[in-house]
C-alpha positions as CSV (number, residue, x, y, z in Angstrom):
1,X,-1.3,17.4,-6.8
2,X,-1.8,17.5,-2.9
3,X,-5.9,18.6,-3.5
4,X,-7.6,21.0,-0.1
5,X,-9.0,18.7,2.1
6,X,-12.5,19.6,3.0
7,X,-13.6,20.0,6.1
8,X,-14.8,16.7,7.9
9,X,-18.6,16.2,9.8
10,X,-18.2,15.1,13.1
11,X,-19.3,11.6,12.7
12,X,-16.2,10.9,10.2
13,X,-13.9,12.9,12.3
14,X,-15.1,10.2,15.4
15,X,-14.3,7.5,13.0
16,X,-10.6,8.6,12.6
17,X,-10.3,9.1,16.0
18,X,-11.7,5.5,17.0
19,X,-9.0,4.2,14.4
20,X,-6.2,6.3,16.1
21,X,-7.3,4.7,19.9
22,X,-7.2,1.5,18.6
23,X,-3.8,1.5,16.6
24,X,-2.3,2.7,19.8
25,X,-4.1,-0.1,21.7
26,X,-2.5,-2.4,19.7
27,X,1.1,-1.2,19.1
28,X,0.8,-1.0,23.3
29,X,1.7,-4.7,23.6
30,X,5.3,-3.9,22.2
31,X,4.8,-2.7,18.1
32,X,6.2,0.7,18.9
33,X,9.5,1.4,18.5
34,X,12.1,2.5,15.3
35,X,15.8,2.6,15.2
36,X,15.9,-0.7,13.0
37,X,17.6,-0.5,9.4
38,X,15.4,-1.2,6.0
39,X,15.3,-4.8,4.8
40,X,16.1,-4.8,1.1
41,X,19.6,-3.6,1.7
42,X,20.6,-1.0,3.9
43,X,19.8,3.3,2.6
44,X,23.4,4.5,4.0
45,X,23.9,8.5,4.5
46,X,27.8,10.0,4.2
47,X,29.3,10.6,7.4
48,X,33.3,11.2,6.9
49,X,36.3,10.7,5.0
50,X,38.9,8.3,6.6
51,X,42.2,6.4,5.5
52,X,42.0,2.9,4.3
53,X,42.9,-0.1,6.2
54,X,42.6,-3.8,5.0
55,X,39.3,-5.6,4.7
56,X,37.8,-1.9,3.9
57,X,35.2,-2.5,1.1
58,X,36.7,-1.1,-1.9
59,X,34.0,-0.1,-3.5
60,X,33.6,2.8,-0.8
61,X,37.2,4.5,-1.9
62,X,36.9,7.5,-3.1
63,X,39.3,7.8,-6.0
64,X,40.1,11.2,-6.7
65,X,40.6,12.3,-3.0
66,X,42.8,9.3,-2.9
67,X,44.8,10.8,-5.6
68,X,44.9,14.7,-4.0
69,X,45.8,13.0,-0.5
70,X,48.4,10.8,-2.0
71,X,46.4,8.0,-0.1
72,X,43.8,5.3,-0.1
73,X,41.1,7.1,1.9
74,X,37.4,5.7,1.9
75,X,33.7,7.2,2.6
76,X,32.7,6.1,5.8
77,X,28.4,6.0,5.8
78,X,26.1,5.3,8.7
79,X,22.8,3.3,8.0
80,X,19.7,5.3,7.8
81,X,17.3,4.1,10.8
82,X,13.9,4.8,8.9
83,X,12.2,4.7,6.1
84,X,9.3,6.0,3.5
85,X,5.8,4.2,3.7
86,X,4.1,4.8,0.5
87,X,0.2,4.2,0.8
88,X,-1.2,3.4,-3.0
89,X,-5.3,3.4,-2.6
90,X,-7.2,2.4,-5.0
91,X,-10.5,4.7,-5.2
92,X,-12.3,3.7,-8.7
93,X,-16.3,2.8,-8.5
94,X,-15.8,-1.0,-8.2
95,X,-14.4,0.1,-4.4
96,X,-17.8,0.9,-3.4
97,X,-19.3,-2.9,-3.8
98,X,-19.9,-4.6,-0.5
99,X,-21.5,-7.3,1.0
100,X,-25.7,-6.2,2.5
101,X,-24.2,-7.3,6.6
102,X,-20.3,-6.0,6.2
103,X,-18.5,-2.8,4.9
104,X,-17.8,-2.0,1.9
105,X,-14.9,-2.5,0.4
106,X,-13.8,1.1,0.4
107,X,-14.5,1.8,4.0
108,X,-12.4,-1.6,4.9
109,X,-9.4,0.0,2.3
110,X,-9.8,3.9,4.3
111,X,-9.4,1.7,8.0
112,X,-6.7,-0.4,7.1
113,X,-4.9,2.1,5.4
114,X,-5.0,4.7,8.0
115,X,-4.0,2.0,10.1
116,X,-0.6,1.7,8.5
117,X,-0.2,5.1,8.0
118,X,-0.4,5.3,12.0
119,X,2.2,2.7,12.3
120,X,4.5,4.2,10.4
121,X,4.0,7.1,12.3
122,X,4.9,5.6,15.5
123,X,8.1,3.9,14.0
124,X,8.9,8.1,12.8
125,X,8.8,6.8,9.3
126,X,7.9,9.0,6.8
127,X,4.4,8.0,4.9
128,X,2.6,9.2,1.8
129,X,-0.3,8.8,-0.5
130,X,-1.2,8.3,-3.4
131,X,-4.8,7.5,-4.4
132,X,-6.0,6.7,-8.0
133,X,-8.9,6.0,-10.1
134,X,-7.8,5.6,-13.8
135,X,-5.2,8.5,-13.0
136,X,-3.6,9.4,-9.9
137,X,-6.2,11.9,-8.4
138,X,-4.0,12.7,-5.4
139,X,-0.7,12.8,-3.9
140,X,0.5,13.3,-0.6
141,X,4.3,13.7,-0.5
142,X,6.1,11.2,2.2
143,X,6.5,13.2,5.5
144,X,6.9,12.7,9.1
145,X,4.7,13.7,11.9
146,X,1.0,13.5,13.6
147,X,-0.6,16.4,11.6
148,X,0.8,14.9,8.6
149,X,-0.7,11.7,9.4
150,X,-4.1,12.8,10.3
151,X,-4.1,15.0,7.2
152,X,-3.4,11.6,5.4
153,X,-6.6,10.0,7.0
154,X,-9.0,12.8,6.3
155,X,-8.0,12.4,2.7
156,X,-8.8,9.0,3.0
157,X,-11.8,9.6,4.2
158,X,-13.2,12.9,2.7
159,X,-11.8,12.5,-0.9
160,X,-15.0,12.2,-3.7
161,X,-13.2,10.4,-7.2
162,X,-13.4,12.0,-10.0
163,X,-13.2,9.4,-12.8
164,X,-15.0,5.8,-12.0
165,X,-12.4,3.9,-14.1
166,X,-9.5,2.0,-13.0
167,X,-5.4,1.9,-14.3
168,X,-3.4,0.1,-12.4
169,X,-0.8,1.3,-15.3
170,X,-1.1,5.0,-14.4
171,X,-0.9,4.3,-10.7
172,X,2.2,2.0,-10.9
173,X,4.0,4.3,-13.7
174,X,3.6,7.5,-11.2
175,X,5.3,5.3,-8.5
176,X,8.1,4.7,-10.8
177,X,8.8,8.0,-11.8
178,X,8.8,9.4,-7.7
179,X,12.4,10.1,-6.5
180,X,12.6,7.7,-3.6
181,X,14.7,5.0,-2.3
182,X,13.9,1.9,-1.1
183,X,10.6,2.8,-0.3
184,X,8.0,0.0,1.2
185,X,4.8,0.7,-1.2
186,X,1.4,-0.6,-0.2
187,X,-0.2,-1.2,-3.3
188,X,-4.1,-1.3,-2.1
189,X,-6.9,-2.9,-4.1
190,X,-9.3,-5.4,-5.8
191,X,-7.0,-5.6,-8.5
192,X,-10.2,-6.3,-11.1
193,X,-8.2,-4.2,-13.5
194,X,-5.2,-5.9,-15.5
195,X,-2.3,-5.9,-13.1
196,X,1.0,-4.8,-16.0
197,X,3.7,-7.1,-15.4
198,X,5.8,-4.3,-17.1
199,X,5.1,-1.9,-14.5
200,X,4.7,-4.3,-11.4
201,X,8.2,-5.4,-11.9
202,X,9.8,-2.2,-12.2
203,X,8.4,-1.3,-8.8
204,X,9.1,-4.5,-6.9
205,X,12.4,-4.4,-8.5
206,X,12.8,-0.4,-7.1
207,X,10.9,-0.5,-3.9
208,X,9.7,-3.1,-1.3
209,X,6.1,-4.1,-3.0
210,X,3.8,-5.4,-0.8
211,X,0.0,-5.7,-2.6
212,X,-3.0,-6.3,-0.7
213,X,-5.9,-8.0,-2.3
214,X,-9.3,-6.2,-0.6
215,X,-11.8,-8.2,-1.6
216,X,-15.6,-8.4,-0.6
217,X,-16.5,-11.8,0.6
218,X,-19.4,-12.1,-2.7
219,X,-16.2,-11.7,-4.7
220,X,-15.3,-15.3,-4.0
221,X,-19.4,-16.4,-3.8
222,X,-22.4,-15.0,-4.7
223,X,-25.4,-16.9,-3.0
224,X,-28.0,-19.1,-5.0
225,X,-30.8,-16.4,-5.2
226,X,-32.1,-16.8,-8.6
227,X,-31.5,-14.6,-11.8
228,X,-29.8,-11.5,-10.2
229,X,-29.2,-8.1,-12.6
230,X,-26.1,-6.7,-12.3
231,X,-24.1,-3.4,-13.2
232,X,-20.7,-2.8,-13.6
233,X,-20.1,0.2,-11.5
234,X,-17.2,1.7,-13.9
235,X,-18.4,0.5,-16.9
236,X,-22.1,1.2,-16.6
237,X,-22.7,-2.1,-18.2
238,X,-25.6,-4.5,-17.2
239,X,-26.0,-8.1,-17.5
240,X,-28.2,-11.0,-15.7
241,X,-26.4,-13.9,-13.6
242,X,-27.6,-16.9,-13.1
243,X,-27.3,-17.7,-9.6
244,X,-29.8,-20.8,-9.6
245,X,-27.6,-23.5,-8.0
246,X,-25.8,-25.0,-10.6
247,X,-24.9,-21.4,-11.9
248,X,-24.0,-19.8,-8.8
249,X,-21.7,-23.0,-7.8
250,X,-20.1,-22.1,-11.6
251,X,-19.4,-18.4,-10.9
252,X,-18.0,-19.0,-7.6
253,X,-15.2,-21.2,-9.2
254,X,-14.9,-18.4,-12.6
255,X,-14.5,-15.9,-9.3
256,X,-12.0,-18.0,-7.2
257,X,-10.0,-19.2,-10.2
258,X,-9.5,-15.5,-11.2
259,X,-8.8,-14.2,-7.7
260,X,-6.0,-17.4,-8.0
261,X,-4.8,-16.2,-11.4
262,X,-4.3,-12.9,-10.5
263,X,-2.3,-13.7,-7.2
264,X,0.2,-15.5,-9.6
265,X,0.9,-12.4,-11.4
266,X,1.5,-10.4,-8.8
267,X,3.7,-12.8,-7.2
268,X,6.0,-13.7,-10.5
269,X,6.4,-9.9,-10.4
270,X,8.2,-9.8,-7.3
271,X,5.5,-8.5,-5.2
272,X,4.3,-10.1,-2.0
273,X,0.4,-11.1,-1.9
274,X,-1.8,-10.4,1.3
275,X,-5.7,-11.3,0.7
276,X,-7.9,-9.5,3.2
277,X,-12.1,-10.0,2.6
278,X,-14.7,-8.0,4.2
279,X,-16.1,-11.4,6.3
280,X,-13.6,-11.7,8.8
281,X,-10.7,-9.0,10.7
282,X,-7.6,-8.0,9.5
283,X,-6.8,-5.4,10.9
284,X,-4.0,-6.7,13.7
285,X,-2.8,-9.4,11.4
286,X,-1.5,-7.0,8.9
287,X,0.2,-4.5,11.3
288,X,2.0,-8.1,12.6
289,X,3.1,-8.5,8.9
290,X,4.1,-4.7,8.8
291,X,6.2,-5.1,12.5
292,X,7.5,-8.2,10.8
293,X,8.7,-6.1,7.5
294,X,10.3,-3.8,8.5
295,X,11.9,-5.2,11.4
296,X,10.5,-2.9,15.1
């Protein structure tokens, strides 16, 4: 599912450059560094047999080489020092809304996820991708390494969707079904789409689920300017809002009531919630959250 990536124009390939000078800049004052064991329980890889001795866990006996040996012998494991970054992206239509003075929210999702994919880089973590619309339109498989990494970003930034729709089902089902363990998933987006609680809570339940609300700042307020036509850029739909004072003051609280209902069902799923808007930087306070994660 891992599509050709096409071949960047300069200014883009300047873009993922600037991003890669200023991750290091930041990891500089002390970010860098692995050799620290996963937080929601240890991964543990076999090492070698031994015998028994009391206060062994006994859970870690192996039973039938007990019985060839004619003694208790146990497994003896070492912990794993890193672990697999998995980058979900969201990439339907509604991604491309943004603010007339700031980004949109599709260029602040392609920085901040490049971003973490450079992190866990520098921790020698492995990191994939997966980016979907209303189906998973790509997957990069976890791997260590710089070119890996950089082939990550130009995905990021070079990849056209191919449906405008959103399903937060498909994404989070295709997570489920990949053979990893213990995995810390980044699930990017504006969550506009129903969030299933089926499918949210058999990820946080399998992995580390971290969610990250990227929201334009309109998306909490849209400014008194009158009747406004819209369109729903996945839907095609058009309407007219009333954004005369008394009706913009009611949409902003419709917005921020659904941004507030939303967080609680990501929450009672076992996720954890991080809000990031367009209107001010994020950027350094979520690679502190990530350093803070998984324990540098």
């Amino acid at each position: 599912m891992e599509p050709k990536r096409k071949s960047l124009d300069p200014e883009l390939l300047a873009k993922i450059k600037e991003i890669e000078i200023y991750t290091r800049r930041l990891l500089a004052g002390g970010f860098m560094g692995g050799g620290r064991s996963s937080v929601k329980g240890a991964g543990l890889e076999f090492e070698q047999m031994r015998d028994y001795v009391a206060g062994d866990d006994v859970r870690y006996i192996d039973w039938n080489a007990s019985s060839r040996l004619d003694r208790l012998v146990v497994r003896e494991y070492i912990e794993e020092k890193n672990k697999t970054i998995l980058l979900v992206v969201d990439v339907s239509s509604s991604m491309f809304f943004g603010s007339p003075k700031g980004h949109t929210k599709q260029e602040n999702v392609q920085q901040l996820a490049s971003v973490l994919a450079l992190v866990s880089s520098y921790a020698q973590d492995k990191v994939g991708l997966v980016m979907f619309s209303d189906r998973v339109e790509c997957f990069v498989p976890p791997r260590q390494g710089t070119h890996h990494v950089r082939a990550i970003m130009e995905h990021l930034f070079s990849h056209v969707p191919a449906h405008s729709g959103t399903s937060m089902r498909a994404a989070l089902d295709f997570v489920a079904r990949l053979k990893m363990r213990n995995a810390l998933v980044f699930l990017i987006s504006d969550f506009l789409d129903e969030s299933p609680a089926q499918q949210l809570c058999m990820v946080a339940n399998k992995h580390d689920l971290i969610t990250i609300l990227c929201k334009d700042a309109y998306e909490y307020a849209l400014p008194a300017v009158g009747l406004l036509p819209v369109m729903d850029t996945e839907s095609g739909e058009h309407a007219v809002l009333d954004l005369r004072k008394r009706g913009a003051r009611a949409i902003a609280d419709f917005l921020q009531e659904s941004v507030q209902v939303r967080t609680g069902q990501l929450k009672r799923a076992g996720a954890h919630v991080i809000s990031v808007t367009s209107d001010r930087p994020f950027i350094h306070d979520i690679v502190k959250f990530f350093r803070r994660r998984i324990e540098y």
